[in-house]
Structures are given as structure tokens and as C-alpha cells.
C-alpha positions as MATLAB code, in Angstrom:
seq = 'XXXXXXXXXXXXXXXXXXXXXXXXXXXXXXXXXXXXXXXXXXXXXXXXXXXXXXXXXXXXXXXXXXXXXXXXXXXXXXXXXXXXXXXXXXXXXXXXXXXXXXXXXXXXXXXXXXXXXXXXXXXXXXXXXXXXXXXXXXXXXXXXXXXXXXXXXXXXXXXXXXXXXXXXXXXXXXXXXXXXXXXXXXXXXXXXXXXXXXXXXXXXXXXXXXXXXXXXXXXXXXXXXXXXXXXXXXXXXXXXXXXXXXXXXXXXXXXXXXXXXXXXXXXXXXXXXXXXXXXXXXXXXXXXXXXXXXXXXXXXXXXXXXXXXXXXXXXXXXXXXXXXXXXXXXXXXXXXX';
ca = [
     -64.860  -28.419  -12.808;
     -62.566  -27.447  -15.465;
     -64.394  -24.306  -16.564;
     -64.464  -23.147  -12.655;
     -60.704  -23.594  -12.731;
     -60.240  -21.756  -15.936;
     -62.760  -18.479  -14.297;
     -60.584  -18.786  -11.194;
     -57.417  -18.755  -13.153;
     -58.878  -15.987  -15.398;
     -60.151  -13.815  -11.800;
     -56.678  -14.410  -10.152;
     -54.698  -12.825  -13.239;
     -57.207   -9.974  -13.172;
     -56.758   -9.501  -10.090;
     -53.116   -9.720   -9.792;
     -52.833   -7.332  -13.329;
     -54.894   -4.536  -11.417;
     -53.043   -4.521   -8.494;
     -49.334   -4.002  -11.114;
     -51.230   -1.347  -12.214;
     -52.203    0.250   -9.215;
     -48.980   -0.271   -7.594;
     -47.477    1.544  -11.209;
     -50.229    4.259  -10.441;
     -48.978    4.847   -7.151;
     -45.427    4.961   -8.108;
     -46.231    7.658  -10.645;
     -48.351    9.840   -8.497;
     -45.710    9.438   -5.712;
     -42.579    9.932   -7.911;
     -42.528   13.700   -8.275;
     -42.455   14.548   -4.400;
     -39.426   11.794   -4.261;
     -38.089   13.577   -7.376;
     -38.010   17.204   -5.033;
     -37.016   16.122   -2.399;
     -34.055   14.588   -3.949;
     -33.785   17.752   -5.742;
     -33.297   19.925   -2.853;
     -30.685   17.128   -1.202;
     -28.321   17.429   -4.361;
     -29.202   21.336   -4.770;
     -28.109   21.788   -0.956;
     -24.918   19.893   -1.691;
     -23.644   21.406   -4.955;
     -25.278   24.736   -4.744;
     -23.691   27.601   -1.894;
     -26.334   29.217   -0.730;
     -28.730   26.991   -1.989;
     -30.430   26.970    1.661;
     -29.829   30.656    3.117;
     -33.131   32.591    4.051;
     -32.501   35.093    0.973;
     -32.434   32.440   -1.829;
     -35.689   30.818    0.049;
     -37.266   33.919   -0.679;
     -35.533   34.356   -4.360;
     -37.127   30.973   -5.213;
     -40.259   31.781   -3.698;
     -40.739   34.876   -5.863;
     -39.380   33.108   -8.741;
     -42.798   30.438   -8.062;
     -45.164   32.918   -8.097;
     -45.713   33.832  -11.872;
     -45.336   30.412  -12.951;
     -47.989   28.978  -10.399;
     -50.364   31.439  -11.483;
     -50.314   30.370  -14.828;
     -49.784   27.033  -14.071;
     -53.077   26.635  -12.212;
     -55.180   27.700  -15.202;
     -53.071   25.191  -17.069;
     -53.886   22.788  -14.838;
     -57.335   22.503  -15.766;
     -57.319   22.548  -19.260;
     -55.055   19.706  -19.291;
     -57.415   17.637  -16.975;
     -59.803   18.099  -19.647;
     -57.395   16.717  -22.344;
     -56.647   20.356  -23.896;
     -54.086   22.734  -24.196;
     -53.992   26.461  -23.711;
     -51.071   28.160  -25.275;
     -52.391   31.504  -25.537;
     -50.371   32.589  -22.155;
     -46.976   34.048  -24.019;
     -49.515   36.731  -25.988;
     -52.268   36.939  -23.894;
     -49.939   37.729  -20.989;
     -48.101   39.997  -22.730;
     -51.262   41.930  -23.721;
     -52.324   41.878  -19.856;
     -49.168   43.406  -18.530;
     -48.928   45.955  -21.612;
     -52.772   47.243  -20.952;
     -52.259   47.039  -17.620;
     -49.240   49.765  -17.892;
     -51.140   51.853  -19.781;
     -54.129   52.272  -17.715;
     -52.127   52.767  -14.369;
     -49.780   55.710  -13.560;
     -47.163   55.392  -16.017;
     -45.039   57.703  -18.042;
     -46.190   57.380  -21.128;
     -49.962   58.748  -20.978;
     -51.640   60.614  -18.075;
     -54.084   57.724  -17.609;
     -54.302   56.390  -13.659;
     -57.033   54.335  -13.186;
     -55.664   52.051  -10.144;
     -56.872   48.988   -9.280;
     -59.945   49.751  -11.963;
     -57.441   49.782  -14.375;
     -56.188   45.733  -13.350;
     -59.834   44.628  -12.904;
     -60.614   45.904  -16.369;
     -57.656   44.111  -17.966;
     -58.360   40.893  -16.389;
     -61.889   40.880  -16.681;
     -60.709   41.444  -20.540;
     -58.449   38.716  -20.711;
     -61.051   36.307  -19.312;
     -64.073   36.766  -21.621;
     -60.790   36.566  -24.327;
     -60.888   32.733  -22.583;
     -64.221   32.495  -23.151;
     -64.117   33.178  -26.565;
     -61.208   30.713  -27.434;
     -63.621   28.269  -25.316;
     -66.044   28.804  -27.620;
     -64.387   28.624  -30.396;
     -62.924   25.580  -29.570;
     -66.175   23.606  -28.717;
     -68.412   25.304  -31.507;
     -65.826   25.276  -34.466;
     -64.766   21.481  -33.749;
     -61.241   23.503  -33.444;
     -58.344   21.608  -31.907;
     -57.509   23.348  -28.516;
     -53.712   23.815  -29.459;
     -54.832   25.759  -32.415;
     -57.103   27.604  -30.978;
     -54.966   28.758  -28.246;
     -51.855   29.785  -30.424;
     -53.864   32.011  -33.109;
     -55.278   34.060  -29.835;
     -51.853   34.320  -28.325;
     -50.432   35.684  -32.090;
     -53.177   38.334  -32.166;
     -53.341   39.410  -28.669;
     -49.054   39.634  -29.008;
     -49.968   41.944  -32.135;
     -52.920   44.363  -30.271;
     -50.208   44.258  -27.150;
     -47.314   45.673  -29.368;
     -49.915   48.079  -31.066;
     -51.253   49.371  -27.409;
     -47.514   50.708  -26.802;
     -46.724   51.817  -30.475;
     -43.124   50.400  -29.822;
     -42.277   52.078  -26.262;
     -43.380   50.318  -23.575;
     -44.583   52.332  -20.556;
     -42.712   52.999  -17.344;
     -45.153   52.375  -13.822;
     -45.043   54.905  -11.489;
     -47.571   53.150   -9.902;
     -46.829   53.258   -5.900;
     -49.470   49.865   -5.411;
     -47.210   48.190   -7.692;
     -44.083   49.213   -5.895;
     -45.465   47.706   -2.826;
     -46.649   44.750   -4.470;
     -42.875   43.851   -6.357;
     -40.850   44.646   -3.062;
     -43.341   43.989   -0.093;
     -43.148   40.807    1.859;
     -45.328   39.109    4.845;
     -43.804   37.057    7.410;
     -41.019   37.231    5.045;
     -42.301   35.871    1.980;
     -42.784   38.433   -1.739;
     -46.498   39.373   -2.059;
     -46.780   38.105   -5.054;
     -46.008   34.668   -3.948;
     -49.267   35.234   -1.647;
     -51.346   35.709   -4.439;
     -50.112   32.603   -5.880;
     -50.808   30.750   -2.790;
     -54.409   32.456   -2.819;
     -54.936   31.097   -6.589;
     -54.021   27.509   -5.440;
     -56.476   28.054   -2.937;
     -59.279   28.782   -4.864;
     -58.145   26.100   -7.694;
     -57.514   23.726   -5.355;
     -61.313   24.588   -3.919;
     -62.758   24.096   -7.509;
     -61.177   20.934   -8.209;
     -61.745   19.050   -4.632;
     -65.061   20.969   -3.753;
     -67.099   21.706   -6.621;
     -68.868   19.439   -9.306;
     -67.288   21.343  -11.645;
     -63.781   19.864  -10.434;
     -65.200   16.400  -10.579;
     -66.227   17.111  -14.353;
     -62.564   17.923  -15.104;
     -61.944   14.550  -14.246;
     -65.082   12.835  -16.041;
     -64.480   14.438  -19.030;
     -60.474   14.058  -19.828;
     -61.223   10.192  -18.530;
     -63.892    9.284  -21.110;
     -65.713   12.168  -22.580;
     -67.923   10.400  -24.318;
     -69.065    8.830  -21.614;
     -69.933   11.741  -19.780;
     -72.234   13.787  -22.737;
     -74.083   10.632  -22.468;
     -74.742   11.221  -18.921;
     -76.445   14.968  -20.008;
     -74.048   17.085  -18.674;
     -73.636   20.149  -20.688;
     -69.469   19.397  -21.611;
     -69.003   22.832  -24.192;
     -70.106   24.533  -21.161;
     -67.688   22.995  -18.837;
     -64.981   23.638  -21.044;
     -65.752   26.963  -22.177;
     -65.623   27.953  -18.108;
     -61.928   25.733  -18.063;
     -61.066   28.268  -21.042;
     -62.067   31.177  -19.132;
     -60.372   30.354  -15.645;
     -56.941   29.705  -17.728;
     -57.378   33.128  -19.144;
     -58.079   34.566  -15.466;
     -54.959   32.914  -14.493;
     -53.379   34.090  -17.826;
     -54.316   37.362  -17.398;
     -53.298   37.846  -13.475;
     -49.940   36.333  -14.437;
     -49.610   38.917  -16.803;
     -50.424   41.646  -14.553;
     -47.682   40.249  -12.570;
     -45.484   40.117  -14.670;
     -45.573   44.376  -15.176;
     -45.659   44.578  -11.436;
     -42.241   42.442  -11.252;
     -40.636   44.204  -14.360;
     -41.835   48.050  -13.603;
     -43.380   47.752  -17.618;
     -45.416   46.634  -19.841;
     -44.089   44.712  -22.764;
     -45.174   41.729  -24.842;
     -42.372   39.652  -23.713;
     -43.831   39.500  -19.970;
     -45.643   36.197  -21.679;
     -42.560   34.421  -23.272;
     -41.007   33.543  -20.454;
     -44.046   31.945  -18.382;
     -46.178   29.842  -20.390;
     -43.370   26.927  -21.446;
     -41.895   26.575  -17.637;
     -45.574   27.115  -16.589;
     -46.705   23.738  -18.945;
     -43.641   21.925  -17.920;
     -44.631   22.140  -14.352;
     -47.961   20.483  -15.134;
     -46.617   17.839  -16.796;
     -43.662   17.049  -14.763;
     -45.877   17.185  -11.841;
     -47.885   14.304  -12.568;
     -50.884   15.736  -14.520;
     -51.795   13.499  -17.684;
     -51.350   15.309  -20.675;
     -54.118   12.310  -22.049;
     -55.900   14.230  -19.450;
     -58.550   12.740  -16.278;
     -55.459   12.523  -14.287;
     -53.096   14.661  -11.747;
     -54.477   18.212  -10.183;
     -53.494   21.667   -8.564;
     -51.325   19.901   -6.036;
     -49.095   18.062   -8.825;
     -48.632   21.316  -10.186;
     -47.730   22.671   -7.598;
     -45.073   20.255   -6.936;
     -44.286   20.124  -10.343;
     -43.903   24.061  -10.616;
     -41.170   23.656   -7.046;
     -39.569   20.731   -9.014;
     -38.735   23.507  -12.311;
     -37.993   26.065   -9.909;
     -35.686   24.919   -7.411;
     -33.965   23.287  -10.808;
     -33.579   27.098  -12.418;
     -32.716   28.511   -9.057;
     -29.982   25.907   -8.607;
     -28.582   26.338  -12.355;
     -28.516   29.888  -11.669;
     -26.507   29.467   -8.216;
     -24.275   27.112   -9.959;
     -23.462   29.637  -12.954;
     -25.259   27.544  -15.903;
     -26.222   29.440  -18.824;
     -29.442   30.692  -19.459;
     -29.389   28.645  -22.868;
     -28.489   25.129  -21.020;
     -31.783   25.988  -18.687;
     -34.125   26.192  -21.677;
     -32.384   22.786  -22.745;
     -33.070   21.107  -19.088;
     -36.059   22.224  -18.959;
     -36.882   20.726  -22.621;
     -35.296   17.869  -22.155;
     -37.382   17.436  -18.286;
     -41.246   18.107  -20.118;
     -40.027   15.604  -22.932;
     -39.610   13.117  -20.622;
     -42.408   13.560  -18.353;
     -44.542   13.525  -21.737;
     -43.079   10.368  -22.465;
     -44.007    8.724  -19.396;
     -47.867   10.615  -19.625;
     -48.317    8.667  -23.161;
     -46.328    5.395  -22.060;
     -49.119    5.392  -18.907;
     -51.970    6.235  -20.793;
     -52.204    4.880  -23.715;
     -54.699    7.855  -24.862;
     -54.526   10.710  -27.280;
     -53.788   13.912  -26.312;
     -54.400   17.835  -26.931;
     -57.961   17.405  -27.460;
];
């Protein structure tokens, strides 16, 4: 009789310690929609303007770039990597990209031939740091970082020093055109987290991401080919890399290695701070989506409120800190695989 009271004692704290953690699960997948929507209360408050149709459309173009890159991102954190390749891998895309349009520096004008080359670049440049990654026993961070320092080299050495100017009139269109009122470029975005949101909800392959930043070793026992699966997470970041880049000329009229700086750090903190598990297994496209509105609307408000440039970085350090520090304090895992 004893040792049934002891099971049932032992079954009812089981139970009763998976339920705190579900409830703690919920809470965290939960807390960063109640984090923007409180947000864009105080923003609306303390910010003028913070609600007028033109800053709507301000924050939507300010979005754009950073969900693009952010949805590559997305991935390779699922997986338990890192991709930090986007500051000169970007840069490289948007220099190229200026080079091989209509621009003023060379006669070149290949159009839209000219983007699809560059990104088509830029992606088997993915699949090379994918495969460096799984074959070389590499650590994704490193990886990642020694392709961004060479591709930031090659991107200053395609423009010798003076970037080139777009005269490109499909650019112009693309930078100032809107739809129903909202930037082109933000549609692309929106067409990105379509087709991320597709491969992660539709697709084995999204249910791998999963598998494989929950247990991996699990899942190679299974027989499931995991270098492969991450090599093709390595190349969609670069696609997403590489469009951002593009982007980023189209936005700026030019082609310079800084295009990248400015995306990749925001673009991480948005995954993060939108839930995703930096452990990895955890979070998705729609976290960082929410996650890349959360760092947004906070810039955009800064900005309306007259904050320097120099206290953003600092929020915005200060935000992914913390949101890493809840990741590993939930986890309980390793990270940057």
C-alpha cells in the first residue's frame, strides 16, 4: 500500500511540475505580443506622431530590411547556429548589385539579370559556409564571421573605393513606390515571411528545424541526412542575406559595404527578442516577426522622441542581452552550435 502511495505521490508531483512548466512555456511564447502591444500604448502616449498614417508607413519601410534578414536568421537559430555573415555578405550583395545595374561608374546594365546573378551568388556563398560548417566540425559563429570579413574585403575591392551611383529606374520605383499605401519593399518582406513561414509549417524540412535544435542526436539516429539539412538552412540565410542586401542599394541609391552593418545586429535581436531559442528547437518566423515590430516600433519611437543614435545601439544591446538571458535561463542548453 505504501509503495502505491509513494508512485501516486511521485505521478502527482510530475504531473503538477509539467503543468509549471507549461504554464512558464506559455508565458514565454505569449510575452512578446504583450510586450508590443504595450509598446505601441506607451509609444502612442509619449511619442507625437507616433500613430499618423506617414510614420505607419516610415515604420513599415524601416521593417522591411530587417525582416528579410531576419527570416534567414530565423532558421539557423532553430537549428542551434548562428549566421553572422549578413554585415559582409550584404554589403557585397548591394555593392555587386550596383555594379551590374545602370550606374555611373561603369557602362554595365544588366537589369534584373544583374540581381538574380548576385543573389544566386550570395546563396551558393551559404552553401559553402554550410559546408564548411558541417564537414570541418567548424563552429557556426566562426564560420559565419570569416565569410562576412572576406566577402566585406571582395565588396570594397569590387568598387576600388567609390561606390557606384544607380541610375537604375526599377530601383527608383522599387525605393519610392507603394501599394495600397504601404513601401514595396515592405511587400517583399511580407512575400519572404510567406514563403518562410510555408517552409517551416508546411514542409518536412521545417519540422527538421525543430528536431534537430531539440536533440540532434536524436534525430541522426533516426537516418535523416542532418549536414544536408543544415547546409540548405545555410543557404536560405544567405538568400535572405543576399536579397537584404540588394535592398539595401535599392533604399540607399549605392552600393557600399556598409549596407550590411546596420542589418544583421537589429536583424538577430529580433529573433531573439521574439521568442526564438537561441539553444535552438524553439520559436519560428512568426516570433520574428513580432520580435522584428517589437525593435522597430522601439527605434521609430527613439527617433520621434529625439534619442541619439548612440543610446539606440545601447537599447537595443541592452534588449538582446536580456532576451538571451531568459533563452539560457529556459533552456538550460548550449548554444551557437
Amino acid at each position: 500500500m505504501n509503495t502505491q502511495n509513494g508512485k501516486s505521490q511521485i505521478a502527482l508531483e510530475f504531473s503538477q511540475e509539467m503543468e509549471r512548466i507549461n504554464r512558464k512555456t506559455r508565458l514565454i511564447n505569449t510575452m512578446p505580443l504583450i510586450i508590443l502591444f504595450v509598446l505601441v500604448f506607451i509609444m502612442s502616449v509619449v511619442a507625437e506622431g507616433f500613430f499618423s498614417l506617414y510614420n505607419f508607413q516610415t515604420i513599415l519601410s524601416q521593417l522591411s530590411i530587417m525582416l528579410v534578414m531576419s527570416m534567414g536568421l530565423t532558421f539557423v537559430i532553430l537549428i542551434g547556429s548562428i549566421d553572422l555573415s549578413g554585415e559582409g555578405l550584404g554589403g557585397f550583395a548591394g555593392a555587386v548589385t550596383s555594379l551590374l545595374v545602370l550606374n555611373g561608374k561603369n557602362t554595365n546594365n544588366f537589369g534584373i539579370w544583374g540581381i538574380l546573378f548576385v543573389i544566386v551568388a550570395v546563396t551558393l556563398i551559404g552553401i559553402l559556409s554550410g559546408v564548411i560548417h558541417v564537414k570541418g566540425k567548424m563552429p557556426s559563429f566562426m564560420v559565419t564571421y570569416s565569410i562576412s570579413s572576406i566577402m566585406a574585403g571582395f565588396a570594397v575591392l569590387s568598387y576600388k573605393g567609390q561606390p557606384a551611383m544607380i541610375k537604375y529606374p526599377f530601383f527608383t520605383q522599387l525605393s519610392q513606390g507603394t501599394f495600397i499605401g504601404i513601401p514595396i519593399l515592405t511587400w517583399i518582406s511580407i512575400i519572404v515571411f510567406c514563403i518562410a513561414y510555408i517552409l517551416q509549417t508546411r514542409t518536412k524540412f521545417g519540422t527538421y528545424l525543430f528536431a534537430i535544435g531539440d536533440n540532434e542526436n536524436i534525430v541522426r539516429n533516426t537516418g535523416i541526412n542532418i549536414d544536408l539539412v543544415k547546409v540548405k538552412v545555410f543557404a536560405w540565410s544567405a538568400f535572405c542575406i543576399g536579397l537584404a542586401g540588394v535592398m539595401g542599394a535599392v533604399r540607399i541609391g549605392r552600393g557600399v559595404v556598409d549596407i550590411g552593418v546596420g542589418i544583421v545586429f537589429p536583424a538577430i535581436t529580433a529573433v531573439v527578442v521574439g521568442g526564438t531559442s537561441l539553444s535552438g528547437g524553439k520559436g519560428g518566423v512568426v516570433n520574428s516577426l513580432i520580435g522584428a515590430l517589437i525593435v522597430t516600433i522601439i527605434n521609430n519611437g527613439l527617433i520621434l522622441l529625439g534619442v541619439s543614435t548612440y543610446i539606440q545601439a545601447a537599447v537595443q544591446g541592452i534588449i538582446i542581452i536580456a532576451a538571451v538571458a531568459l533563452s539560457v535561463e529556459h533552456d538550460r542548453k548550449g548554444i551557437c552550435k
